[in-house]
C-alpha positions in Angstrom: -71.6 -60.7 -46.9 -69.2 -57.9 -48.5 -68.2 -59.7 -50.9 -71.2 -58.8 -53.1 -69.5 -60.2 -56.4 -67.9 -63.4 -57.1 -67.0 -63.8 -61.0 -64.7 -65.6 -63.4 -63.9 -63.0 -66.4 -60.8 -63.3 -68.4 -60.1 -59.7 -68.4 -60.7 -59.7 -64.6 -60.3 -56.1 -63.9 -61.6 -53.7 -66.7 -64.4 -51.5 -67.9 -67.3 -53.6 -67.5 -66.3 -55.0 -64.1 -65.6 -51.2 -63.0 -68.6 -49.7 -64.4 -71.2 -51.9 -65.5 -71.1 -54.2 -62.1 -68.9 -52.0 -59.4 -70.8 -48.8 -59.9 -74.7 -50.3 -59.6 -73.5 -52.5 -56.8 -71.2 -49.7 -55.3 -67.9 -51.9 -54.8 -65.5 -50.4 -52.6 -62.5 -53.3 -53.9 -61.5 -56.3 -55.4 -60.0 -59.4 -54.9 -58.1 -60.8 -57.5 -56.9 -63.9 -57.2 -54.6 -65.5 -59.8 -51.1 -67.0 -59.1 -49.3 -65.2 -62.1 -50.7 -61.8 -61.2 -50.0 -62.6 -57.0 -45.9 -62.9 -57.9 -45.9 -60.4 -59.9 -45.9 -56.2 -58.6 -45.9 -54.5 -62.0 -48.7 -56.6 -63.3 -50.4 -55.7 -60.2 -49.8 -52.2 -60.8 -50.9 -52.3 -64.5 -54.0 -54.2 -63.4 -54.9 -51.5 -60.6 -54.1 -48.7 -62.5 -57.8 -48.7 -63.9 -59.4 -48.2 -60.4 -60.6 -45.4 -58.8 -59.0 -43.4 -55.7 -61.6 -44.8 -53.5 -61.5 -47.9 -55.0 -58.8 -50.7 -53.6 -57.3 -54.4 -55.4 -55.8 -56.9 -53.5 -53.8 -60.0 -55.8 -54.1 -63.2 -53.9 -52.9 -66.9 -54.3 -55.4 -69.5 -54.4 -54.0 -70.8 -51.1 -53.9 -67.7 -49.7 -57.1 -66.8 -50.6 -58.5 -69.4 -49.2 -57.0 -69.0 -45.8 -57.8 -65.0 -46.0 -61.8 -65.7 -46.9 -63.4 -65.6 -43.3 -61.6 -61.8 -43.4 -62.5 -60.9 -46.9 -65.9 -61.4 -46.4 -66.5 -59.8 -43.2 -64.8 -56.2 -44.5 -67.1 -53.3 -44.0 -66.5 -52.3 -47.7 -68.4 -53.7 -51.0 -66.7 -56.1 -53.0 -65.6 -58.3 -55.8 -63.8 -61.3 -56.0 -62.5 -62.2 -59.9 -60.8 -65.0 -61.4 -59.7 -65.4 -64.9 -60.4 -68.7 -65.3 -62.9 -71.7 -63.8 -60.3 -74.0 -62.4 -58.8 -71.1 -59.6 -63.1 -70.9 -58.8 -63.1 -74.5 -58.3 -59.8 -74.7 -56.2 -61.6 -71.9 -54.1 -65.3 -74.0 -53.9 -63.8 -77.3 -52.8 -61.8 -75.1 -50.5 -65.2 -74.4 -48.7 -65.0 -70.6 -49.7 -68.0 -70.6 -52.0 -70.7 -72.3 -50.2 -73.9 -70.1 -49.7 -72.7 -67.4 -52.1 -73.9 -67.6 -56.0 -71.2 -67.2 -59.0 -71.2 -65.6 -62.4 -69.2 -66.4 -65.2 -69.2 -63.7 -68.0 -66.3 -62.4 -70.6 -65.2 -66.1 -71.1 -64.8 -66.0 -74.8 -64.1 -67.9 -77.6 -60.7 -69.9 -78.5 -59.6 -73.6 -79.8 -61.8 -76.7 -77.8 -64.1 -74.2 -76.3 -67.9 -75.1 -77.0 -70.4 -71.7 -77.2 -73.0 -71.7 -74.1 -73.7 -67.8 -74.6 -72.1 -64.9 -76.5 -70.3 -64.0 -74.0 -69.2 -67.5 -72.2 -67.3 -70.3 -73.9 -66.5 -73.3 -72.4 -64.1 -76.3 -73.4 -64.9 -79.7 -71.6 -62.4 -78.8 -68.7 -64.2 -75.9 -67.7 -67.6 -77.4 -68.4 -66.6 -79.8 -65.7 -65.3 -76.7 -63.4 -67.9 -75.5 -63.4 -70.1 -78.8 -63.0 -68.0 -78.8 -59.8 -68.4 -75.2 -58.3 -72.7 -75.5 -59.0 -72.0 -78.7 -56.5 -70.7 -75.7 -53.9 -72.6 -72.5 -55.3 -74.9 -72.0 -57.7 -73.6 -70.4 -61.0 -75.5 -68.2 -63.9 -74.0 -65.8 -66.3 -75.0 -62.5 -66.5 -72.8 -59.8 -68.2 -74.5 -57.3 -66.7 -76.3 -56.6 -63.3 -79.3 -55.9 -64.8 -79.3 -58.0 -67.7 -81.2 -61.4 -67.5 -79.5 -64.2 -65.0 -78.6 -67.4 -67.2 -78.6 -70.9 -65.2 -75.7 -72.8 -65.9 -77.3 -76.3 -65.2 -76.7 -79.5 -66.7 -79.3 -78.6 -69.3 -77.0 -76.0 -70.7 -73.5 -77.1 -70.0 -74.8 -80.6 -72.3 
């Protein structure tokens, strides 16, 4: 299971991903799937430009994704798998691509209709039921850190 990482983060690819999770878990890539940033080569570029030489992005569709998963996963390499947002993680569990795996939510911050669950991960009501949906597939925590302590994001918390 390659894919070591599987996290929703608005600012998918940045510092924290790169160093504070990549580095400990020693990711080799990243899987980036978001339908703006798929159609779009100079965003991919800007995105990528953060990475390492040994280090390697892909920018997927959902759909495409989905049907790519099976290879994703059995790579050789360490990696990631990062979404912006909890609705393109739900398309992908009730696509079947989640089941087994956990996911972590982290760097989802505040903004108009979102309700605080942590410091670092608000949720409005739409994304509280996301990610009611994905825990029916995976089970998700937050954790903005590897070593930091795992949060449960059960029906107790997402109340």
């Amino acid at each position: 299971m390659p894919l070591e990482l599987l996290r929703i983060d608005e600012r998918l690819i940045h510092g924290q991903v790169l160093v504070g999770w990549g580095r400990p878990l020693g990711l080799d890539f990243y899987i980036v799937v978001d339908e703006a940033l798929a159609s779009s080569e100079w965003e991919q570029e800007l995105w990528a430009s953060a990475l390492s030489d040994e280090e390697s992005a892909e920018f997927l569709g959902v759909d495409e994704a989905a049907r790519r998963f099976g290879d994703l996963s059995a790579r050789m390499e360490r990696g990631a798998l990062l979404t912006r947002d909890t609705a393109t993680m739900r398309a992908l569990a009730e696509r079947g691509c989640l089941d087994g795996r956990t996911v972590n939510v982290g760097g989802v911050y505040a903004a108009r209709g979102r309700k605080r669950i942590l410091d670092y991960v608000h949720l409005s009501p739409e994304e509280i039921e996301d990610v009611r949906v994905i825990a029916e597939h995976a089970p998700v925590s937050a954790r903005n850190l590897p070593a930091a302590p795992e949060v449960r994001l059960d029906a107790r918390r997402l109340r």
